[in-house]
N, C-alpha and C positions, 0 to 999 in steps of 0.2 A: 599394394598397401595404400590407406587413403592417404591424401596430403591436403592439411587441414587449409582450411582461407589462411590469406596473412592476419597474425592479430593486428589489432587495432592500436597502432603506436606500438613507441617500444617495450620490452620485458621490463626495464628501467622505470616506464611512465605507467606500468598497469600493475593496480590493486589486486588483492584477493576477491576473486568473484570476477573477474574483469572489467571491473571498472579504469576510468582514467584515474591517475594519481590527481588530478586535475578535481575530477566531481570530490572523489573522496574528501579531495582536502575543502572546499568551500560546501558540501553538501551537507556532510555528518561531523565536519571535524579530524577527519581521518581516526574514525572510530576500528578500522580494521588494523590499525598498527597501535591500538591505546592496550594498554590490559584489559584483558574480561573484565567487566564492573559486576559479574554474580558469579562470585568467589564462593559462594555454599556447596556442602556437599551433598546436596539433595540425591539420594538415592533413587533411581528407575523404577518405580514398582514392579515393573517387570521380572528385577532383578536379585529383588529381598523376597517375592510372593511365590515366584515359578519352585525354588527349592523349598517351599517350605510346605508348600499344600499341595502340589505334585501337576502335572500338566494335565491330567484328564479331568481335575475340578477348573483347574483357571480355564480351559475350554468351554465345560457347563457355563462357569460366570458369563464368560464372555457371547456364547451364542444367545441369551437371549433380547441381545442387542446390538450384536453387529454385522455387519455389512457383509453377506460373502462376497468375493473378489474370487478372481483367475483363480485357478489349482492344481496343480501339476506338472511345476516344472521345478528344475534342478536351481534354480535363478529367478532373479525378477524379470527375466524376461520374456516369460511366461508361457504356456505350452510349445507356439510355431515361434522355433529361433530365426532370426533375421538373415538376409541373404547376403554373400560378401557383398562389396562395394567399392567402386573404382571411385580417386579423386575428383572424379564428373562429378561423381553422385552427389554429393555436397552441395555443390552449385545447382543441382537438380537437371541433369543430363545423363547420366549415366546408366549402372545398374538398378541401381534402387528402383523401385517402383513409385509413381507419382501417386500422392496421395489419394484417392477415391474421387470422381467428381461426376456430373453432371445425374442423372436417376440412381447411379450406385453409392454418392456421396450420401450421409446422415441430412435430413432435411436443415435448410437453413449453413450447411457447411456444402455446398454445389457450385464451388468455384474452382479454378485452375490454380492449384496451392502454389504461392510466390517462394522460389529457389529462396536459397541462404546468398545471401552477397554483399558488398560492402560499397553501396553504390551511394556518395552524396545526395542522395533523394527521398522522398513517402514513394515507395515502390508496391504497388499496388496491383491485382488480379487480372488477366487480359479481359475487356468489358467494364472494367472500371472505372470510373473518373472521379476526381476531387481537387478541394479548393483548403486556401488556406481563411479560413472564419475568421478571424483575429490574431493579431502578434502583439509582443512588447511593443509599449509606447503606443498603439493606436490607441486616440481619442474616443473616448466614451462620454465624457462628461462632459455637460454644459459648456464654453468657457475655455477648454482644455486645447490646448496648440496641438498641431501638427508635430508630427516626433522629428525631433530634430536631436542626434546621440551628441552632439557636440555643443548641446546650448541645454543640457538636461537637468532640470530645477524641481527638486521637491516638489513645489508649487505644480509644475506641468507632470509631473508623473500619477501623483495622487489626482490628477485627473483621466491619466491614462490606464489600458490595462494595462498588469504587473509582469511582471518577468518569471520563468519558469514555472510554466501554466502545471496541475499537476491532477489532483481530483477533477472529473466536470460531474454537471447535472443539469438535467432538460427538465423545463416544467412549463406547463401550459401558461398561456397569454390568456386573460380573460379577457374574450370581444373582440380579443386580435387574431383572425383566422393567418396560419402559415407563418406564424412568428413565434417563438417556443424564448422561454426565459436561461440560459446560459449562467452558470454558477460555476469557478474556478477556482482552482486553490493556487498559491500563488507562494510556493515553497520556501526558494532560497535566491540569491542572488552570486552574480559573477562577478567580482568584480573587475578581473583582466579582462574581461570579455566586453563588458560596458565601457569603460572607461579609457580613453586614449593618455597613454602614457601615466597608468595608473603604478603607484608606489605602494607594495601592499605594510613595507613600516612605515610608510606616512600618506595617510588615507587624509583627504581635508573634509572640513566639515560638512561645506557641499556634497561633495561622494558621499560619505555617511546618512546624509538625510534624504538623496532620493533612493540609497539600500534602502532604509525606514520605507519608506511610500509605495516600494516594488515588493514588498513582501507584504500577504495578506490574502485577500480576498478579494475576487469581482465577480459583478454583477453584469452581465449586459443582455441584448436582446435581441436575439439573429430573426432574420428572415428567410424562408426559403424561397430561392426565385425557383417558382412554375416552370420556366420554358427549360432553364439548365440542369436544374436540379441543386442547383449551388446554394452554400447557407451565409449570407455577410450578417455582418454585426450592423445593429440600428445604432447610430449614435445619437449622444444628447434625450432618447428615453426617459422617460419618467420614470422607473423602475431600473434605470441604471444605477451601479453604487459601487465606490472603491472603499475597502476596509482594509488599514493600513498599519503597519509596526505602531502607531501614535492613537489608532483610535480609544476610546474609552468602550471595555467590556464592564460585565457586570457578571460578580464570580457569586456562584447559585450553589443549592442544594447544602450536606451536612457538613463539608468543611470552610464555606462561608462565613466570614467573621474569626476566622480561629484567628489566635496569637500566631501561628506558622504563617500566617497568610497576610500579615499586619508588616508595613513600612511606613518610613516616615512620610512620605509622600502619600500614603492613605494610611492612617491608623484605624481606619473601621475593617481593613480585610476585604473590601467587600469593590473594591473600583480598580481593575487595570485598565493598564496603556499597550494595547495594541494585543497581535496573535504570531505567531513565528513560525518556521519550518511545517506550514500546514502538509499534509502528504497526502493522502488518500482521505474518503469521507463516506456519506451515504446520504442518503434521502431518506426522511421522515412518512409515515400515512398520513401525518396531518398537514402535511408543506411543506415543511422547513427542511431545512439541510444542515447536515453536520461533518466537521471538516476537524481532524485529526492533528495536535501540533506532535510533532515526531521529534526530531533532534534539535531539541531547545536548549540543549546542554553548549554547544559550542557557541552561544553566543553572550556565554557567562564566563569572567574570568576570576583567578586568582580563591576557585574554591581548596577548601582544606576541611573541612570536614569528613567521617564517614558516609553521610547520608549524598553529598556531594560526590564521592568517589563511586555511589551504589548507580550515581545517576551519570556518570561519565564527565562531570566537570571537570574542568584541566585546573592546576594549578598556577598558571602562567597568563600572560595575556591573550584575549583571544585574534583570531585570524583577521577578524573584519576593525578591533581597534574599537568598539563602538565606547567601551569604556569609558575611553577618553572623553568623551564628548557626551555620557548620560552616566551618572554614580550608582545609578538602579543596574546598569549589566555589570559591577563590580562588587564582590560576594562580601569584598572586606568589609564596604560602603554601606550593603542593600543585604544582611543576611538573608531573606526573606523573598526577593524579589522572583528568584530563578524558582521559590514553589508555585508562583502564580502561575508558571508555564507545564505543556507539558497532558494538559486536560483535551478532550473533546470538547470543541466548540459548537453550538447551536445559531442559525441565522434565520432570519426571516427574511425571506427573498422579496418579499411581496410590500414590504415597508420598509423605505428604504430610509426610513428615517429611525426604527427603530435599532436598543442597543444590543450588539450582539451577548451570547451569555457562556462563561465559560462553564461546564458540567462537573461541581467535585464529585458528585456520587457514580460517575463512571470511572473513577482512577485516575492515579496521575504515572503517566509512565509514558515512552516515545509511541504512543500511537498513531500505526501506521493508518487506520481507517475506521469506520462505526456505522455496523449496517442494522438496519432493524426489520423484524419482524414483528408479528401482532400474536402473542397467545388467542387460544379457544375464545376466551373471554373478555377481549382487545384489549390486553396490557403488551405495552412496549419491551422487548428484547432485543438490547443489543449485541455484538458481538464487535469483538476490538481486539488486537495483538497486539503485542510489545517487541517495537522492530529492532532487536537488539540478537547476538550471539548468544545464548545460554538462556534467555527467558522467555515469557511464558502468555498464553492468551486467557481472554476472561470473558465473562457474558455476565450481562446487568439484566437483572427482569424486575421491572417495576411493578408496584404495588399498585398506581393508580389507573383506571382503563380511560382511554380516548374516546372525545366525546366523537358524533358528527354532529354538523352543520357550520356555517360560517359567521357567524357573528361574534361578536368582541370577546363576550363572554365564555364563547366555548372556546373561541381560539385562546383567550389566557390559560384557560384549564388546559388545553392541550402542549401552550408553551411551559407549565408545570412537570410534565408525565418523566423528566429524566433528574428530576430532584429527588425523587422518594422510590425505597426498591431495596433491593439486594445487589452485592456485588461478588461475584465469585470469580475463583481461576479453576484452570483446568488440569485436573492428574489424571495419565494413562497407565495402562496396564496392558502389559504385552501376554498373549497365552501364550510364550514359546519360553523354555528355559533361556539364560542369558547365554548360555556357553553355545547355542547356536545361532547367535545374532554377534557375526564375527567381524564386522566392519567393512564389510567388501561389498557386499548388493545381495550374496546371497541366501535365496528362502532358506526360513527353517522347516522341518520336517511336514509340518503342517497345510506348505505351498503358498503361503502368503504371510506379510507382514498383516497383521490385524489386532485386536484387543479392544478391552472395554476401559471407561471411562470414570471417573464423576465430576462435579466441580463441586470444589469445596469453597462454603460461604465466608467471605471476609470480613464484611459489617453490613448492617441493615441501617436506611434513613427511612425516616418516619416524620409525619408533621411535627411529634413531639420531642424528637431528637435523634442521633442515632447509637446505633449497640454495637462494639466490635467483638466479632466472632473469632479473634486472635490475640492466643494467651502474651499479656506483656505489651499490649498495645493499645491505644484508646483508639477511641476510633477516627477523630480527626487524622493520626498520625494513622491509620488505617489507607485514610482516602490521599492524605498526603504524600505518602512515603510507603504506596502500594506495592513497588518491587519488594517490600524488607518484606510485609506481610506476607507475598508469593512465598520467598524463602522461607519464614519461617513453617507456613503450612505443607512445604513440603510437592510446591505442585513441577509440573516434569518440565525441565532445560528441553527450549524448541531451538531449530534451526534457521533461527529468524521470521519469527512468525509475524505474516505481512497482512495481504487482506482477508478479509474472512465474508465471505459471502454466504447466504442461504439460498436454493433454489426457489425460485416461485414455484415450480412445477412439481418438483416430489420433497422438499420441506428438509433435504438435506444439505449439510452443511461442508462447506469447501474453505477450506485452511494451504493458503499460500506460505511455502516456507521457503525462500529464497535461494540459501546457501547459507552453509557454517566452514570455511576450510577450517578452523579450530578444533568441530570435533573431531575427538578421539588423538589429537595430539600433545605430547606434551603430559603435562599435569589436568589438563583438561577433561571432562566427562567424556565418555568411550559411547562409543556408538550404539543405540537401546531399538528395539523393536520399530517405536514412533520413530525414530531419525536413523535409520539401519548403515548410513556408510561415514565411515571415518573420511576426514577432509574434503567435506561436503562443498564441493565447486558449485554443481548443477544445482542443486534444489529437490524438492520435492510438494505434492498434494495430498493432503488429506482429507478424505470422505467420511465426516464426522453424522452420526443418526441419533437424534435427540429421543430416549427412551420414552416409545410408545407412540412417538409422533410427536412429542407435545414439546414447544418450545422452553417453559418453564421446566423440566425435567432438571433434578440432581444428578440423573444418569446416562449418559451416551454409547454408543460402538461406535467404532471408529475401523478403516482399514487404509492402505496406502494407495489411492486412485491413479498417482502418475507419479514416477520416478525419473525426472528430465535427467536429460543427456543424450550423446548420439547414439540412437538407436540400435548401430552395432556393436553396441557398450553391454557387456550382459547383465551389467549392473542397472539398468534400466528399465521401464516397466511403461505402457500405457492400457491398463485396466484390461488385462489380455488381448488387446487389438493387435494381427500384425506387424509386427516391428516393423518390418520392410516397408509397411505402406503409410506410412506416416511420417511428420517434418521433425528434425533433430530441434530441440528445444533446450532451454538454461535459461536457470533464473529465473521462477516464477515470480511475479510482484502483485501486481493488481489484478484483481479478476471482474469480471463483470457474467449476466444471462441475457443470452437475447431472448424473444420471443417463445420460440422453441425448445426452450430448457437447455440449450448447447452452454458450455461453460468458454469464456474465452477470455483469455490470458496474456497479459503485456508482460515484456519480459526485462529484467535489468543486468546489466552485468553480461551479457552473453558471454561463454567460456569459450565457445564451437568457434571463434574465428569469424562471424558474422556479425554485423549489425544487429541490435537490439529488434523484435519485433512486437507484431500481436497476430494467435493462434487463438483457432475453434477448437474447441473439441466435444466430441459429443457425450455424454455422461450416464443413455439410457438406452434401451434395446439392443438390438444385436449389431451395432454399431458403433459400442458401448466403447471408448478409449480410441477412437478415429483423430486423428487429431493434423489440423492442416492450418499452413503459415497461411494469414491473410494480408498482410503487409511490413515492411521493414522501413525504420526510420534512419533519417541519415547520418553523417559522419559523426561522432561522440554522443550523439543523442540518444536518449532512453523514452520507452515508449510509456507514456502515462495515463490516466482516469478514463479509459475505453468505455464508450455508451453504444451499443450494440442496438437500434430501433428499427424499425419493421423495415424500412426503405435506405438506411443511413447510417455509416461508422462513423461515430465520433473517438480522436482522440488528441491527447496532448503530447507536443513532441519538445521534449523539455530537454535543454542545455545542450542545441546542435553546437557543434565545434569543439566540445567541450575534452579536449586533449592538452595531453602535458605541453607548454610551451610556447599553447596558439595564445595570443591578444590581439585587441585589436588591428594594432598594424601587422600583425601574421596570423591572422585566420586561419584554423583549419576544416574550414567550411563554409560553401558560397549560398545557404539554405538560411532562409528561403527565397530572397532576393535577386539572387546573382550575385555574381564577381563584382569586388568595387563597394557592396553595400554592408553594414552589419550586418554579425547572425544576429537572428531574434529568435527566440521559443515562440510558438504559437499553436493554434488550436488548427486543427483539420479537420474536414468532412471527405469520408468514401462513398460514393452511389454508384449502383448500377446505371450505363450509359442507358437501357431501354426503361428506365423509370420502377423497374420489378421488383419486388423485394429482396434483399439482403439473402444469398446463399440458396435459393428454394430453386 
């Protein structure tokens, strides 16, 4: 019988999902011990359509638009059942088979898949080597001191880079060969972890204002040195830039100016102060990059509203205190303040002096990321999820198409293109009756979880204003207060729906859904086709197909591409690959594509007793659901914003030590410094030692 790794700390210190009590509580709030904040009883389509029009029409529906997947097994574990496996195997010694490598691996996944293990380190592929690109506190700006954790001033932070690195993005250097521009989202803060002999009921004003300056956004600009391969940060760059809880945004598109969006501190609606809890993001066709604010709810206290409780605000004071010290994060104070949060951010990487803008016509809700694609006729579609228990993802397809070229004028037009458009969520439809989607893993009669889609349009912006498409709502409170509108149209409770990426290579669409342990317990929604298992620990992917190919589509298929967990789980699935030859996984979070159309996935919360990592998998040919560990991040740390490029892993290794009980003076992690020094989050680079491309 296997015997799983030790968990990470104790049952006492770890959340649902496996996280530390530790991230839970300064990350999200401890949103896993809060009530569900979407109390509606949105019914499953699945589960009102399957009895009423009978199984052999919901199949017609559904074929001619979805996805076939594996077929013919009793389980999702798909035709060839997995082989037992001794407590080695885990560790990747044993019976299991090692994942596929060298001519037999999927191109681009041709490395020696790294064990599960819980080793203080970036643990990396035999032939690999890497560096650490930037941490907290190193100097990027002009002016800015040498990090020093014990002399830490607003002043020096807001010059350095920010703490818990989380989204990246590479963009070329113009005229700088071997220098690529670096973009990072810059989440949330620790503040046991910074701060020596810190008091979290009396945070002093100092502590409070360099949190402010470490949350936000950076800018800097690596190099790669030729001889090692290695990537450092240029400091002092002209194209460096730190964007910070304090900076001044500028709030765009059709709920711009509204009365919901008006404080004393601006009564135009139209000017905030700073960006919060960024998470994941995307890159734009015309430059720019957009960076997701996610759990903006816990840094607001003492809400009492409905619309406050839809969004997770607590009633009490919050965790980091900032109240005290700003009447804008106090709801009694500032009704208003906490709806300026919460949106997709847009930046301009390239002008550093320009102000960033926050996006009302993409929704306001905790998005986790915003990836974009170009319709036939190059209009922007985004795609964004709401990283919450019970709700729901949406795609934005703009009305106006992107110019080319570079000049003033076209790049203003292009910084326009996410003001005006449509906004929709997404409703599934399962082909299988409900009564055989029984919360356990397994297939229904059919051999695969699958069904068809649509999104249903919530409001449209236009130059000349906008129209909401949801009865009992204008449409300000549309774009503002986007989870009621989800509820009310009806669209289907996800299981934490995180990033959502589109392939460059076949135009489909990949939906990270984390984990729910909620569903199906309790009063809670019961386990439906799209989310097949009650107390969902591991996770699950969805391989969403936008009807016909076309990005703007009202229509999609959809089927379930991976069902993480350990692979001699029968409840588990990888796209019929296998089970035996592939790495146990949990907690899909962010996703990224290399080259190759391979999908690969950082993971959060690991359930399996291992460190969090980042896996390939391949998504196409007959090698279709391969899927191999490419590194593990160290002790508490979660593995963040993966850039997969021809020769190079980027990723972020965000909140090492981050366990119940470590601080300062008791660290529970010597990464990346060594013993004796802070931990600090920072960026990493993976290269192969002979200079060759990534995985080939």
């Amino acid at each position: 019988m296997r015997k799983p790794l030790p968990l990470i700390g104790t049952p006492s210190a770890s959340h649902p999902g496996g996280r530390s009590a530790l991230t839970c509580r300064f990350r999200c709030g401890d949103a896993c011990f809060q009530e569900v904040p979407n109390t509606t009883s949105n019914a499953y389509v699945g589960d009102v359509i399957a009895g009423a029009i009978g199984r052999r029409s919901m199949m017609r529906a559904a074929a001619a638009v979805t996805v076939v997947a594996a077929a013919g097994s009793a389980t999702v574990a798909g035709a060839r059942p997995a082989t037992a496996a001794t407590a080695d195997s885990v560790a990747g010694s044993g019976a299991r088979k090692k994942p596929g490598h060298g001519s037999r691996a999927a191109r681009g996944l041709r490395f020696d898949a790294v064990a599960p293990n819980t080793a203080d380190a970036v643990t990396v592929p035999d032939g690999y080597r890497q560096n650490v690109v930037v941490r907290w506190g190193d100097p990027i700006l002009r002016g800015a001191p040498a990090f020093d954790p014990e002399k830490q001033t607003a002043a020096s932070q807001a010059g350095q880079f920010g703490y818990n690195n989380d989204f990246l993005a590479l963009l070329p250097v113009p005229g700088e060969r071997h220098r690529q521009l670096l973009v990072a989202n810059h989440e949330y803060t620790d503040e046991v972890l910074m701060f020596r002999g810190y008091d979290p009921e009396n945070p002093t004003r100092q502590q409070v204002e360099v949190g402010w300056a470490a949350h936000g956004l950076g800018v800097v600009v690596v190099e790669e040195d030729r001889r090692t391969g290695a990537l450092t940060a240029v400091p002092r760059h002209h194209l460096n830039r730190r964007v910070t809880a304090t900076t001044e945004f500028r709030l765009t598109g059709p709920a711009a100016g509204s009365p919901l969006l008006r404080t004393s501190a601006d009564p135009t609606g139209r000017k905030v102060l700073g960006t919060l809890n960024n998470c994941s993001g995307g890159t734009t066709p015309w430059g720019t990059t957009l960076h997701g604010e996610e759990n903006f709810n816990q840094y607001f206290a003492h809400g009492t509203r409905a619309t406050d409780k839809r969004y997770g605000l607590g009633t009490g004071a919050t965790e980091r205190k900032w109240e005290r010290f700003d009447k804008r994060f106090d709801v009694g104070q500032e009704p208003n303040e906490s709806h300026r949060f919460g949106y997709v951010v847009e930046l301009d990487p390239y002008d550093p002096h320009s102000t960033p803008r926050k996006r009302t016509a993409l929704g306001r809700f905790k998005h986790e990321g915003a990836t974009v694609r170009l319709t036939d006729d190059g209009r922007p579609v985004v795609y964004t999820g709401d990283d919450e228990r019970f709700d729901y993802f949406y795609k934005f397809v703009g009305s106006k198409r992107m110019k080319k070229g570079s000049s003033r004028a076209v790049r203003e037009h292009n910084l326009s293109l996410l003001d005006e458009g449509t906004l929709y969520v997404a409703r599934l439809t399962g082909d299988s009756p409900a009564i055989e989607i029984d919360g356990s893993g397994k297939l229904p009669a059919d051999g695969e979880f699958d069904g068809s889609g649509e999104w249903i349009p919530l409001a449209t912006a236009t130059s000349r204003g906008a129209v909401s498409h949801v009865a009992g709502m204008s449409a300000d409170e549309v774009f503002v207060f986007t989870r009621l509108a989800g509820d009310k149209v009806g669209a289907t409770k996800m299981d934490r729906p995180e990033d959502i990426e589109p392939s460059p290579v076949t135009g489909k669409v990949y939906v990270a859904l984390t984990n729910n342990t909620n569903r199906g317990v309790g009063a809670n929604a019961p386990a439906d086709e799209a989310n097949p298992r009650n107390a969902n620990k591991h996770g699950h992917i969805l391989e969403l197909t936008e009807h016909r190919g076309r990005a703007d589509s009202t229509r999609f298929g959809w089927s379930l591409f991976l069902v993480a967990g350990d692979p001699d789980d029968p409840s588990t699935y990888f796209a019929g690959f296998p089970k035996d030859a592939v790495s146990p996984i949990s907690c899909p979070d962010n996703v990224a594509f290399d080259p190759h159309g391979n999908l690969w996935i950082s993971t959060d919360g690991n359930q399996l007793g291992s460190h969090d990592g980042l896996f390939g998998v391949a998504t196409r040919g007959e090698r279709r659901g391969e899927l191999k560990q490419f590194l593990t991040v160290p002790t508490g740390a979660e593995t963040c914003g993966p850039l997969v490029q021809g020769r190079r892993v980027l990723v972020a290794v965000q909140h090492p030590g981050e366990i119940a009980g470590a601080t300062v003076e008791k660290p529970a992690s010597a990464w990346p410094d060594g013993p004796g020094k802070i931990v600090r989050p920072a960026v990493v680079a993976v290269w192969r030692k002979d200079g060759e491309d990534i995985g080939v």
